[in-house]
N, C-alpha and C positions, 0 to 999 in steps of 0.2 A: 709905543709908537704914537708920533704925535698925529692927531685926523683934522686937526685947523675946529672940530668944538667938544664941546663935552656935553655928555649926557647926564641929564640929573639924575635919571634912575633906569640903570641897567636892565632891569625887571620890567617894565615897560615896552621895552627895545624886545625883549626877547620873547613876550608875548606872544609878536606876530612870525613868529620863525618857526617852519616846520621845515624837521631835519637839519637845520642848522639853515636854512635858506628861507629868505622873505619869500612872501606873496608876487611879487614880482619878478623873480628869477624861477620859482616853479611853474607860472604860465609862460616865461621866455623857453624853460625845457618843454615844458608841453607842444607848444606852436612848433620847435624845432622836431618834434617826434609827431605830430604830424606832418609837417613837411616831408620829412625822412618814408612816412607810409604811405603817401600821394606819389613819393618818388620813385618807391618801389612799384607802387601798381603801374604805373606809369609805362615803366620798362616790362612790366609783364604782358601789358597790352600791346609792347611794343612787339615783343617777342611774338606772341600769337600770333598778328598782324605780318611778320613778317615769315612766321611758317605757312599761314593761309596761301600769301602770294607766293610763295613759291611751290604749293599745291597745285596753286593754278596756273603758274608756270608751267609746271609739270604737265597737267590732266593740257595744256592749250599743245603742247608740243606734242603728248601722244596723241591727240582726239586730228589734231591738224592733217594726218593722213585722210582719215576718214570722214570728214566734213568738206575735204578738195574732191573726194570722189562723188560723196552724196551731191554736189554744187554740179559737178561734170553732168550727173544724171540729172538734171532741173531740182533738186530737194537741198535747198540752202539751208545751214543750219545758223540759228542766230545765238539762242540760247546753250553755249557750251556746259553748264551748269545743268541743265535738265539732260541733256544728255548723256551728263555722268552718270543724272542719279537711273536713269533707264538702265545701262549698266550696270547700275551696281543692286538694280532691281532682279534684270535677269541674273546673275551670280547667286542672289537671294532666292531663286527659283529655280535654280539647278540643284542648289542644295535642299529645296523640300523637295525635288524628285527624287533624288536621289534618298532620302527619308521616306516619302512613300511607296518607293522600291522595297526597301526593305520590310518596312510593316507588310508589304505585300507578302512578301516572303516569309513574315512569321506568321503571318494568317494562315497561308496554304501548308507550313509545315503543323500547324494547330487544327487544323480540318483535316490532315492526313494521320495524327494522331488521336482524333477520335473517333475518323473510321476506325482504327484500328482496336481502340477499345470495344467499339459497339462490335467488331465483330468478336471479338475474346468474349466480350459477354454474352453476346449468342450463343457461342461454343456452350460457356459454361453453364446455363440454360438448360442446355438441350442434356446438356453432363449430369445436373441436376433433376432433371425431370425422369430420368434413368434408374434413380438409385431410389431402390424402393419405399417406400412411406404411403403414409394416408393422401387423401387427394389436397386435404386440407394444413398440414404438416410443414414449418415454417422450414426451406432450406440449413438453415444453422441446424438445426434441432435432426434433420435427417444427414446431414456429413456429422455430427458429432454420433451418430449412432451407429453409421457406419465406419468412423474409427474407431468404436468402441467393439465391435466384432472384429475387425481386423485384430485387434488387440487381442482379443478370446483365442482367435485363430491361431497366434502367434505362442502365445500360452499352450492350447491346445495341441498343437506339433509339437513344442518344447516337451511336452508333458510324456506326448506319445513317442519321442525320440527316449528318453529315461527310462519305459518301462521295461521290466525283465523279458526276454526272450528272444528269439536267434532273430539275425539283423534281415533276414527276408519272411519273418512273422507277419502277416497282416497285423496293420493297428487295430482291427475288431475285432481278433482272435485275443491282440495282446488285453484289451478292455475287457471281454470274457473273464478271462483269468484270474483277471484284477481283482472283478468284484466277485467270482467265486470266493480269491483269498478271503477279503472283505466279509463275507457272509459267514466264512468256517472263524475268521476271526473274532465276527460279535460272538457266533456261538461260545466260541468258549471263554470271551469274559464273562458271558450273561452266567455259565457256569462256573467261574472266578467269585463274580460276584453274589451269588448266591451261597456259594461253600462261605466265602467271605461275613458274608451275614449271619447264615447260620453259626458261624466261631464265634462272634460278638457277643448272640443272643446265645450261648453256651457259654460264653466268659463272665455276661452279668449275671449269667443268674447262679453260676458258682461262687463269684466274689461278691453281690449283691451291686448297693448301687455304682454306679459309675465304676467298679473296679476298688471302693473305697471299703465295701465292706457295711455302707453305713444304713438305716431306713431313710425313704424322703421325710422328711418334716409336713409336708403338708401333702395325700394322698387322699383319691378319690375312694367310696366302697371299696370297689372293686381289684384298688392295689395301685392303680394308676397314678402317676404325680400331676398335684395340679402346679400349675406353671405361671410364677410370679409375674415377669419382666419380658420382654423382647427384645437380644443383643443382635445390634446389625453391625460384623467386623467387617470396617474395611483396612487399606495398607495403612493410612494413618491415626486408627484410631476406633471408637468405636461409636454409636449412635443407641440410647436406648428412648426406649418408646414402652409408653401403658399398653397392657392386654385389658381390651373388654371385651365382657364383661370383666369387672375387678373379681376376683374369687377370695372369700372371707374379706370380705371389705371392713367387717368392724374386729376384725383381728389386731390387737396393738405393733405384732409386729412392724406393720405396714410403718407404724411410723419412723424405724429405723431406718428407711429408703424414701426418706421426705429432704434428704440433703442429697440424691440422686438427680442428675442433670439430666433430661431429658431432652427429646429431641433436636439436641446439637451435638455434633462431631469434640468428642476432648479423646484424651489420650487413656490408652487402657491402664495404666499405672491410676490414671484418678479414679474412673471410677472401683477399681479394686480398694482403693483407698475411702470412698463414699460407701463401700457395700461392707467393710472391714467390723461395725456393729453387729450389721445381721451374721456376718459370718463369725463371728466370737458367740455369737446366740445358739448357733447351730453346733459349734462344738461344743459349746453346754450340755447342747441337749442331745449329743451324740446322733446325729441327724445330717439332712444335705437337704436345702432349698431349693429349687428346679425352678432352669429359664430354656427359651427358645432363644437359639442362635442361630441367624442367615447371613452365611457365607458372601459378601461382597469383594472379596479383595480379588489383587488381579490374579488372568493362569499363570503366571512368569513367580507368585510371592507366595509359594508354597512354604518357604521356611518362614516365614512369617504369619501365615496361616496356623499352622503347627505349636509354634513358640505361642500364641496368640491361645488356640487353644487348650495347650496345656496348662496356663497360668486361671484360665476361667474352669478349670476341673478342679484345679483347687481350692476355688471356693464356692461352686455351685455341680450340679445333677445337669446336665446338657443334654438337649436333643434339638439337631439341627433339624432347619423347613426350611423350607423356598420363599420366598416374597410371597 
């Protein structure tokens, strides 16, 4: 396309071009996009301008009654604009009466709600000052003691409804009876249990120690066993613990029970398995070593008590104690 000159270097030319456009057609768009946004406010202001007056068209057309009658009575009004906004003041004021109506209303149903606590608290007061305690005796601490009798009570009827005897017994006849049974019943374990002992102490001294036949290994004068160890069985296991004083303390055996775990809970398979020297010792020497054993396990693990026991009769002389 012929343009009437030629450029000597294209590169030059193009220098000044952003976006494909000289310096002087992006300030021609520019000028034209402001115009464009002057011409829009323009009409915006137009439009407001022309909602405002016909506002006030409006507000002059309704107020117009009212401003011919106030003129009638001598009160001419000039300013129709102040007289809106009184309008629209009182509108504003009818509805915070209306707001402080009701706050009124939730105050007085809030004051009729605490009389009613304060008098429940009275009540309960007086309910509490009732129920027996010390003069000093903190309310909780005297209803928790008075449910804990009601509870008694309740046990206690349950207990007296179960007991043997015809359904128009007095309950104090049927309690009589009770513990008469009770009385004829320890008697005759106390007499169980003494036959019962009595058999033991005629079993060992027929079959010698423990039923084994064997002598103790370590005995006092007087025939007595003196007593190595201290086994405390519980359900899982067992706890031994030193007697002192130690008796023959410079006796070598001792040292066979120097890989003995002491006062911590392990399993009775180990230590049968720690005491397995001294007891290859004692079948040497045709004998039984003697320990004290205290019963911990639970009332419910009597077979476990038993199994427990018999495994330590096999390798020691036992006589149980109490803690």
């Amino acid at each position: 396309m012929a343009t009437g000159f030629r450029l000597s270097d294209p590169q030059e030319y193009r220098r000044g071009v952003v976006l494909g456009l000289t310096l002087a057609e992006v300030l021609v768009l520019l000028v034209f996009l402001l115009l464009l946004s002057m011409a829009a406010l323009l009409l915006r202001k137009e439009r407001e301008r022309d909602v405002l007056l016909l506002r006030l068209d409006h507000y002059t057309t309704m107020f117009q009654p009212l401003t011919k009658a106030l003129a009638s009575r001598g009160m001419p009004v000039d300013d129709t604009d102040g007289l809106a906004s009184l309008i629209e003041r009182g509108s504003e004021a009818e509805s915070l009466r209306t707001r402080l109506k009701e706050a009124r209303q939730q105050l007085d149903a809030a004051a009729a709600k605490a009389a009613q606590l304060s008098t429940e608290n009275e009540t309960l007061a007086a309910v509490l000052e009732r129920i027996p305690g010390s003069p000093g005796q903190p309310p909780k601490e005297r209803i928790d003691n008075l449910v804990r009798r009601a509870a008694a009570n309740e046990a206690l009827a349950a207990f007296l409804e179960h007991l043997p005897g015809g359904p128009a017994q007095p309950p104090q006849e049927k309690l009589d009876n009770l513990v008469k049974r009770a009385a004829a019943n320890e008697g005759a374990i106390a007499n169980l249990t003494g036959q019962n002992n009595q058999m033991r102490t005629e079993l060992l001294r027929v079959k010698g120690n423990g039923g084994s036949g064997l002598p103790y290994c370590w005995a006092f004068p007087d025939g007595k066993a003196q007593y190595m160890l201290k086994v405390e069985m519980l359900d899982d296991g067992v706890i031994v613990r030193d007697i002192d004083p130690r008796v023959r303390a410079e006796d070598p055996v001792w040292q066979m029970l120097d890989a003995v775990t002491r006062e911590r809970l392990m399993p009775l398979v180990t230590f049968l398995n720690q005491v397995a020297p001294l007891q290859a010792r004692a079948s040497t020497d045709r004998c039984r070593y003697s320990i004290l054993v205290v019963d911990s396990t639970g009332r419910t693990n009597k077979p476990g008590y038993k199994d427990s026991m018999g495994r330590l009769w096999t390798a020691f002389n036992i006589h149980e104690v109490s803690r």
